[in-house]
N, C-alpha and C positions, 0 to 999 in steps of 0.2 A: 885814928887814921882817916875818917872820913873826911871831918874838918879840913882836914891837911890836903884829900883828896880834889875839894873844892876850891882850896885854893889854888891848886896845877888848872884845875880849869880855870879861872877866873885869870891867870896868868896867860892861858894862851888865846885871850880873845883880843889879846893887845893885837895891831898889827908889827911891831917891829919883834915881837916872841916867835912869830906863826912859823918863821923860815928858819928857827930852832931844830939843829937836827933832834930829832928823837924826843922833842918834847907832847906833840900832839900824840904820838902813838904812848909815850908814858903815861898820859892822862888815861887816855881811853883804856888800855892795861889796869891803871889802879882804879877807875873806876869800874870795873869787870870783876874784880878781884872785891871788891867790897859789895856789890848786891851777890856776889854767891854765897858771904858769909850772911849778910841778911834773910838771902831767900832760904837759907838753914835754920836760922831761926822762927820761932812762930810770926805772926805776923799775917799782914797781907802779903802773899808771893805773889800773886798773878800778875799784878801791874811790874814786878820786879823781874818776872822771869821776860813778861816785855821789852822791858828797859835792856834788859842784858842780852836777849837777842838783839837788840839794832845796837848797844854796844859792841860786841863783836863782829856785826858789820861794818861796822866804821872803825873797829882798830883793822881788820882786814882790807877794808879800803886803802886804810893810812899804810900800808905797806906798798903800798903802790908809788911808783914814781910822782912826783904831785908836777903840775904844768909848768913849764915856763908863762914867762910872761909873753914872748911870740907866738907860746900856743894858748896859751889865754886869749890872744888877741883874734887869733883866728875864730877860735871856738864863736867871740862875741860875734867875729863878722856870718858868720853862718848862722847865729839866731836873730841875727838883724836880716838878714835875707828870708827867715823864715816868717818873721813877724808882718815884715811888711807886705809879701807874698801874700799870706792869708790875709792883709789888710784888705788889698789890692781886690782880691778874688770874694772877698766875703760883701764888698761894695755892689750890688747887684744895679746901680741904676747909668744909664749912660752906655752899655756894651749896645754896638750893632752888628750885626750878622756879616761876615764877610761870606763866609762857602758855608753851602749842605751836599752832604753826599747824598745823593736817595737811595741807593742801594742797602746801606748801613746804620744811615739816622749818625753819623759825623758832623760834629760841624763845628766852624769856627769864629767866635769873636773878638771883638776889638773895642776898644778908647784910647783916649787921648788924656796921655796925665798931664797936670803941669811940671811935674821935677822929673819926669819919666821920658814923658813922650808915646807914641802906638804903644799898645802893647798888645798881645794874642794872647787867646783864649780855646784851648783846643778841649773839646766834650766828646769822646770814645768811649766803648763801650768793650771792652774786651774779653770772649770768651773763653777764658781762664781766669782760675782762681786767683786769689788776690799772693798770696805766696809766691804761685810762681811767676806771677807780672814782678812783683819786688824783688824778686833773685836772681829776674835778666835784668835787671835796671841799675841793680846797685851791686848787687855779690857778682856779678857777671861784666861789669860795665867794660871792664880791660876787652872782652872780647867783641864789642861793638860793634870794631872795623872789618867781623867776619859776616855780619850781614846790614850792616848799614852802608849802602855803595858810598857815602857822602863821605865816610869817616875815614882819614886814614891808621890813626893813632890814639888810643888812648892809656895815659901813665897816672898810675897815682905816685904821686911824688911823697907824700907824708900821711900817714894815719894818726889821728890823735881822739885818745879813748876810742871808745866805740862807732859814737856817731858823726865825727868830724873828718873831712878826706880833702887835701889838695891835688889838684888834678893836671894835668896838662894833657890840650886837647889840640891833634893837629888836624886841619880839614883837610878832603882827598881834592887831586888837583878837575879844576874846573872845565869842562868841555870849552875847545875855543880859548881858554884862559878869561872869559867872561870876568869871572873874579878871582884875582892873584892870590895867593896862597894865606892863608887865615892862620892863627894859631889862638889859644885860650889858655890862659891859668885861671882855676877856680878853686874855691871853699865853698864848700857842697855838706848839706849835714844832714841828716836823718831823726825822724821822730816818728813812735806809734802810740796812738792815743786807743785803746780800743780795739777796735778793729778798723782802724782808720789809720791809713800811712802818709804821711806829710816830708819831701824828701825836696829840698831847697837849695839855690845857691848863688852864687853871683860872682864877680870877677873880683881877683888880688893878686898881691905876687910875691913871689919867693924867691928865696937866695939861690936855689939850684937849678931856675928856667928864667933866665934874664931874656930880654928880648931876643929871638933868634936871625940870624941872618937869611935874606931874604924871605920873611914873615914879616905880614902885620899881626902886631898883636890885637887883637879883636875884643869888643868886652861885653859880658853881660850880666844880667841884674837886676832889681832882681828877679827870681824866676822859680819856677817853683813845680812838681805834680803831687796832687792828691791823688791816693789809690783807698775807696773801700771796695766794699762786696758789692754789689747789684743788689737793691734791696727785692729779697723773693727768691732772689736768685746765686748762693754762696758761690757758684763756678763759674761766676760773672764777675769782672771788674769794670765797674767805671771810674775812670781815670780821668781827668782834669790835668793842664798842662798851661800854664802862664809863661807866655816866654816875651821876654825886654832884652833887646840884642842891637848893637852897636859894631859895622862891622869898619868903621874908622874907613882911611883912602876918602879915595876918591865918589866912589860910589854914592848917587843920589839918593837921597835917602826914601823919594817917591820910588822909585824904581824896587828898593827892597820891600818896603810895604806891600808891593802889588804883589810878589812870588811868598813874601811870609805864612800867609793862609795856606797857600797849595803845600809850600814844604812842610807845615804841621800835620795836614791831612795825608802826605806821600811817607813820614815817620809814624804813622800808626798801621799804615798799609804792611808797611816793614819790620813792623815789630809784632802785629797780628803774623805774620809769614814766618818770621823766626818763631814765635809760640808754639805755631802747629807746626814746625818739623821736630821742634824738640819734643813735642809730646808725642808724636809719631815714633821719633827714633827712642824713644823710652820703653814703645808699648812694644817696640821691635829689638831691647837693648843694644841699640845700635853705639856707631864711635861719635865724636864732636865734628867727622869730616860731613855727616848727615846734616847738620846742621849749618854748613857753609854756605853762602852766597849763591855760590853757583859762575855759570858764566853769562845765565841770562836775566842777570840784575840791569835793571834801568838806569841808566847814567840820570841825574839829577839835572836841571836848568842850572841850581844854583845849590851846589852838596857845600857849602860853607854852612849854611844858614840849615840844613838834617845835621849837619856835624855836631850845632849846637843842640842840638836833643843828646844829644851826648855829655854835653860840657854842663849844661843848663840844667841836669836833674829833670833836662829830663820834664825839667819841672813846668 
C-alpha cells in the first residue's frame, strides 16, 4: 500500500493533476491511513505521530474550497502591497520631517520615490493595547464612517481566506466642494508576525464596483500600518502608517502634499477619540450609539485624503 501511496503523491505534484476533484484530499487520506498503521507498529513513532498530525491538517485544509484564479490573483496583489510597504518603511535613509505635535510626540515623514512619488510616514503612539488598535481597524473597519467625519462609506465587497478583503471606500462630501467626490477599491490583507501586526493594501478592481457615476475613482498604493506593543509598555501601541495616494482630477498635486501630513496627524486624533470612548463605554457596558461621532466632530479641509485611512489600511 505504501508504494502505491507514494505514487498518488507523486501524481499530484503534476500541475495539470492538482485541479483533479478529489485527488489531492485521496492522497492526503491514504497517506493518514498508512502512518497510523506504522505508528502501531514498533518502530520510531514520534516523527510519525508528527507527520500525521500535519497530515490531517492538510487533508482538513483540503476540504476547503481551493482559490480561484481571481482570487489567487488578488491574494498575490495584497502580498505585493505588503512587500513593498515593508520595503518602503524598512528603508530608513532620505525621510524628512514634515509635522511634530508636541503635545503627544506625533509626527510625520516624507520622500520622494522614483516609481512612487511623496510618500507619508505617520509615527503615533496609541494608548491601547495592540488587540484593540487591530479590532477598530480591521474587525470594525465597516464602521469607520461613525467616527471618521471624512468617511462616508465603507463595504467589503469579497473576503477571501482569512487575510485578504476587497473594499470599497466612499469619501464624505468636501466643505465648499473643495474636492469632488472620491471613491477607492482596494485589496487590503493582513499578517501577524509575533506580536507585530503588519496590515497593507493598495488599489484594484472588481466586477461588482465598476467606476461609479459622478465619482472619481481615486487610487492608492502601496500603503501599509505596522501595529506592535510600546516596548515597556504592553497597553501601548505604536503604530506606523505609510500612505501613497493618487487622488486623480484635477487637483495639483503640490497642493495635496501640503494638507497630507495634517490629514495623517487629524486620523490619529480620531482614532485616539474613538479608542477612549469605546473603552469608556465598555467600562460602563454601554450601546455602540456611545461610541458615535457626535455632532461636534470637525469637518476636515480635505476628508478625501482621512477617507483614505480607511481605504489604505490604514496602512
Amino acid at each position: 500500500m505504501l508504494p502505491a501511496t507514494f505514487k498518488l503523491c507523486a501524481a499530484i505534484s503534476y500541475q495539470h493533476l492538482r485541479s483533479v476533484t478529489g485527488l489531492r484530499r485521496q492522497a492526503a487520506v491514504a497517506i493518514s491511513q498508512e502512518l497510523s498503521k506504522l505508528s502501531s507498529s514498533t518502530g520510531p513513532s514520534v516523527w510519525i505521530n508528527q507527520v500525521r498530525r500535519r497530515s490531517s491538517l492538510l487533508s482538513s485544509r483540503l476540504e476547503e474550497k481551493p482559490y480561484s484564479e481571481l482570487e489567487m490573483s488578488y491574494i498575490k496583489q495584497g502580498e505585493e502591497a505588503l512587500q513593498k510597504s515593508l520595503s518602503i518603511l524598512g528603508d530608513q535613509e532620505g525621510w524628512k520631517t514634515e509635522t511634530v505635535v508636541v503635545d503627544n510626540g506625533d509626527r510625520v515623514l516624507s520622500k520622494v520615490l522614483p516609481d512612487v512619488g511623496k510618500v507619508f510616514r505617520l509615527e503615533v503612539v496609541v494608548d491601547q493595547p495592540l488587540d484593540a488598535v487591530y479590532s477598530e481597524l480591521v474587525d470594525n473597519m465597516e464602521q469607520m464612517g461613525d467616527w471618521n467625519p471624512s468617511v462616508k462609506e465603507v463595504k467589503i465587497l469579497q473576503k477571501i481566506g482569512k487575510d485578504t478583503l476587497i473594499t470599497h471606500e466612499t469619501a464624505a462630501a468636501a466643505p465648499g466642494n473643495v474636492v469632488g467626490p472620491r471613491d477607492f477599491v482596494s485589496v487590503r490583507c493582513s499578517r501577524r508576525r509575533g506580536s507585530t501586526c503588519v496590515l497593507a493594501g493598495m488599489s484594484t478592481t472588481h466586477g461588482a464596483m465598476p467606476e461609479q457615476q459622478g465619482f472619481v475613482r481615486a487610487e492608492n498604493g502601496p500603503t501599509c500600518m505596522v501595529l506592535r506593543p510600546l516596548p515597556g509598555s504592553p497597553s501601548q501601541t505604536k503604530l506606523t502608517w505609510l500612505l501613497s495616494i493618487d487622488l486623480k482630477g484635477w487637483l495639483p498635486k503640490a497642493i495635496i502634499n501640503q494638507v497630507l501630513s495634517q490629514t495623517q496627524v487629524d486620523f490619529a486624533r480620531h482614532l485616539r477619540q474613538r479608542m477612549a470612548r469605546a473603552a469608556r463605554s465598555a467600562l460602563r457596558g454601554g450601546s455602540s450609539e456611545d461610541l458615535s461621532l457626535g455632532s461636534s466632530a470637525t469637518t476636515q479641509l480635505c476628508p478625501v485624503l482621512i477617507a483614505q485611512a480607511g481605504s489604505s489600511w490604514h496602512y
